[in-house]
C-alpha positions in Angstrom: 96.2 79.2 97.0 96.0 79.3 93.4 98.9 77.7 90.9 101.4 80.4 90.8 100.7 82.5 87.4 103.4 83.0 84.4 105.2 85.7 84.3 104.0 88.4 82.0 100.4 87.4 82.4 99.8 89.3 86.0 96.0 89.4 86.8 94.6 90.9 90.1 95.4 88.8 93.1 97.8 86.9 91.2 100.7 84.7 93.2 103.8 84.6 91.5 106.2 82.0 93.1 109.9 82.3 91.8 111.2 79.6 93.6 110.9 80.6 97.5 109.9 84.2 96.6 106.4 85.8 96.2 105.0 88.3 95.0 101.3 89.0 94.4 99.4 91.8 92.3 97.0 93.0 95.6 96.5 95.4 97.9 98.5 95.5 101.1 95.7 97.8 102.8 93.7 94.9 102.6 94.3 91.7 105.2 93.0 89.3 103.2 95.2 89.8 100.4 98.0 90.2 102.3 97.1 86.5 104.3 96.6 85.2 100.5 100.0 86.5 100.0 102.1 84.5 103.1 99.9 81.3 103.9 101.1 79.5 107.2 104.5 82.1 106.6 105.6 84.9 108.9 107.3 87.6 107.9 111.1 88.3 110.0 111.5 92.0 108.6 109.8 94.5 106.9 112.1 97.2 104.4 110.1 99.4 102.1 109.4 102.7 101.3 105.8 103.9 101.1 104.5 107.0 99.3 105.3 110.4 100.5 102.0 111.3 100.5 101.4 113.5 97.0 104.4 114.3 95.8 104.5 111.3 92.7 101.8 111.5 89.8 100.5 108.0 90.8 99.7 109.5 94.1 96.4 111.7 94.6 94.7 111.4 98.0 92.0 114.0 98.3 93.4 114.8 101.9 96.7 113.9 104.4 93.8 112.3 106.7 93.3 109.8 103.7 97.1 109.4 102.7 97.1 108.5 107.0 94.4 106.4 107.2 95.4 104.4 103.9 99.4 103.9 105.6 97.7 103.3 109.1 95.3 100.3 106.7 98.8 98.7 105.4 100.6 98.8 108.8 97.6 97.1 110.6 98.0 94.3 107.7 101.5 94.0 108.0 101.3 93.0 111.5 99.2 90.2 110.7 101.9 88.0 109.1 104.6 89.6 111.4 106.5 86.7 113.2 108.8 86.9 116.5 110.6 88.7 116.8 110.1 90.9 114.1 111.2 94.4 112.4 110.0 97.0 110.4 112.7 99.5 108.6 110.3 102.3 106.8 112.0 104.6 104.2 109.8 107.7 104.3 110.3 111.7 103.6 108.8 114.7 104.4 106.4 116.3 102.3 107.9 119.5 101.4 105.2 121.3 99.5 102.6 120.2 102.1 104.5 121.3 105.2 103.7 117.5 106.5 106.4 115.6 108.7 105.3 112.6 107.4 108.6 110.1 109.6 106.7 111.4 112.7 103.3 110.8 111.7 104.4 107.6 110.7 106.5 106.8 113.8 103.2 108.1 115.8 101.5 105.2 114.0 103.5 102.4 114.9 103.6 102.8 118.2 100.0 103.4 119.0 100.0 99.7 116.8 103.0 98.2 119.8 105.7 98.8 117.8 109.0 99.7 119.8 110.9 102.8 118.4 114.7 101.6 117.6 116.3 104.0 116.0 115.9 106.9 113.0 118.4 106.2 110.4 119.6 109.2 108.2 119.8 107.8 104.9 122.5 110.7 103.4 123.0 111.2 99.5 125.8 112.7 98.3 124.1 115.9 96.9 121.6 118.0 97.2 117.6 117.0 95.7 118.0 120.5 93.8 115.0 119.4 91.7 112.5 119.7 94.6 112.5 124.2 94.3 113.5 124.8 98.1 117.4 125.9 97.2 116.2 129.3 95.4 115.1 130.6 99.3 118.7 132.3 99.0 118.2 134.6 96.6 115.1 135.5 98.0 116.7 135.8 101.8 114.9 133.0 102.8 116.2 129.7 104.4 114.6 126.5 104.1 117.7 124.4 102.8 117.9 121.8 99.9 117.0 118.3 101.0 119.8 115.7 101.0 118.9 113.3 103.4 115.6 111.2 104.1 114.5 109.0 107.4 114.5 105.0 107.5 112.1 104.7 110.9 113.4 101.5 112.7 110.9 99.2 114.8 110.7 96.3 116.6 108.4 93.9 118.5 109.0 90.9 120.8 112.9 92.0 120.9 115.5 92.6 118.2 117.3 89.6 116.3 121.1 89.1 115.4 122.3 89.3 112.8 125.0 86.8 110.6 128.3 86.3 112.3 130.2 86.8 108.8 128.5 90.3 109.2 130.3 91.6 111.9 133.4 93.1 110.2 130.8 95.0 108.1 128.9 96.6 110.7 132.0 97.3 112.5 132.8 99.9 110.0 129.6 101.1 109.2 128.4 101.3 112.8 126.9 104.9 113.1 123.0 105.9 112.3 124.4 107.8 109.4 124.3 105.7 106.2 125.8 107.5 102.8 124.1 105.8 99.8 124.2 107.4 96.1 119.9 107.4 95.1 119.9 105.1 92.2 120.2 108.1 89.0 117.6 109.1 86.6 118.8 107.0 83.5 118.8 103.4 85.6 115.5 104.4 86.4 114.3 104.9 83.2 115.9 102.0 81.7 114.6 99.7 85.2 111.0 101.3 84.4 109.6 102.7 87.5 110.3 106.3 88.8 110.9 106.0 92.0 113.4 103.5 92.1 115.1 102.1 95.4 118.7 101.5 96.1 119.3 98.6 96.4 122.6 99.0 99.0 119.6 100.9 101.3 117.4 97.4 101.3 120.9 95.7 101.3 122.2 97.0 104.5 118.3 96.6 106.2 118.4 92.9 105.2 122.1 92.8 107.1 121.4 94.5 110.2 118.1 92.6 111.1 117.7 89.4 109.4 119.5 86.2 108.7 119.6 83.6 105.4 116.5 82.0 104.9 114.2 85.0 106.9 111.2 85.9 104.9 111.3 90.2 104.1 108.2 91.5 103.2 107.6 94.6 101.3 104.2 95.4 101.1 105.0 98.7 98.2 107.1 96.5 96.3 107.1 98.8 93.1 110.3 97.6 90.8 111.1 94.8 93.1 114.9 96.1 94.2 113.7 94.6 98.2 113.4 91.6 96.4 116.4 91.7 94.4 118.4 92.4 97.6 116.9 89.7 99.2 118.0 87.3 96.8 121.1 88.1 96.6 121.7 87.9 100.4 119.8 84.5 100.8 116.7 85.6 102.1 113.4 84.8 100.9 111.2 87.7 99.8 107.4 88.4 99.7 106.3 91.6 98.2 103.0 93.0 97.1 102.2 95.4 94.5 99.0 96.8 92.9 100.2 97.6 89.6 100.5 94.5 87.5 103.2 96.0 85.4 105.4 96.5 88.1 104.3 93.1 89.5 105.7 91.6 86.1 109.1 93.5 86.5 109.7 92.8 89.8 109.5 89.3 89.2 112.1 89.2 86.3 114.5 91.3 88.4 114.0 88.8 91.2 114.3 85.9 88.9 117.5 87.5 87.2 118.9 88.2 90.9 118.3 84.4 91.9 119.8 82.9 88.9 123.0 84.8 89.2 123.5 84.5 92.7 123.0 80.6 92.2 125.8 80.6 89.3 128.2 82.1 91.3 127.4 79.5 93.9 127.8 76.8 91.5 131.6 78.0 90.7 132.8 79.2 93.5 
């Protein structure tokens, strides 16, 4: 492996290391990037959220086969770094304007790959998506409802791990496949600088429920980095890959911003 690069300086295959996190400018269709990326490492969990097909301006697949084929690409890759046991919790949404059930497609996918089906999480916000035009079916006596909620697909293979003892309490109150978590507003994600920014309680409580300190998560659509972030701040180690170098560059900071605080507050408590 090449000597990590410096931050703000992101070329194409590129391997930042900020202290035991990674991230890489790559493609996670490809295998060989994504071996480049993890070395002798194996990845305990997966938590990301991949494109809903079409519906963002840096998305244009000439056809659903394509957008299928490219997922199908980044799940077989995945798997190669996967250790054991090992977990995949997959944020995706249907495709409204396309009429595409994209969770079952995706679920579909995993398990022709041997992945177990665990459980569909409904990740509930606390109002509405009115931007995406399906509320105005009442006035025209039509109903196809306002989206509010969105699916995190939950796999395993070779069995499910524990998680942390001091996390029992916590689960204990937040033990049903219902999670209510405010989508991270317009303004942060402006100022964070990506537009489809992930909360970071969502990764939080993925990294919880099927990890434990010192596990590797891998997102392979790392985007702004929040996987990372979250990661950090709950002592486990982080590889993500990104194909925008931009984003590569501000993932890093947040991560490095998210390490350095969670290692003051260490240092005085």
């Amino acid at each position: 492996m090449r000597k990590p690069a410096t931050v703000g300086k992101t070329r194409e295959r590129e391997v930042i290391a900020i202290g035991r996190h990674r991230v890489m400018c790559g493609d996670a269709r490809a295998i060989d990037d994504v071996r480049r990326l993890f070395g002798r490492s194996r990845a305990a969990l997966v938590v990301t959220s991949p494109p809903y097909f079409n519906q963002r301006d840096y998305a244009a697949w000439h056809s659903y086969e394509d957008y299928l084929d490219d997922v199908g690409r980044v799940m077989t890759a995945v798997l190669q770094v996967a250790g054991a046991p090992f977990v995949c919790c997959w944020n995706v949404g249907d495709s409204v304007k396309d009429h595409r059930d994209i969770p079952a497609d995706h679920s579909l996918m995993w398990r022709r790959r041997g992945m177990t089906y665990r459980d569909k999480i409904a990740w509930v916000k606390p109002q509405p998506t009115y931007s995406v035009p399906r509320y105005r079916h009442i006035a025209r006596r039509r109903y196809f409802p306002a989206l509010q909620w969105e699916t995190v697909l939950v796999f395993t293979r070779d069995g499910c791990p524990v998680f942390e003892p001091e996390d029992v309490a916590f689960w204990r109150k937040n033990d049903s496949n219902v999670w209510q978590i405010p989508p991270v507003p317009a303004p942060t994600q402006k100022r964070i600088g990506h537009p489809a920014v992930f909360p970071k309680e969502l990764a939080a409580r993925c990294i919880r429920a099927y990890s434990k300190k010192g596990d590797i998560v891998f997102d392979p659509f790392l985007g702004s980095g929040t996987t990372m972030v979250a990661a950090a701040e709950l002592g486990r180690r982080c590889f993500g890959m990104e194909r925008c170098a931009e984003y590569v560059t501000l993932a890093a900071d947040r991560c490095r911003a998210a390490r350095d605080s969670r290692t003051r507050r260490r240092n005085l408590a």
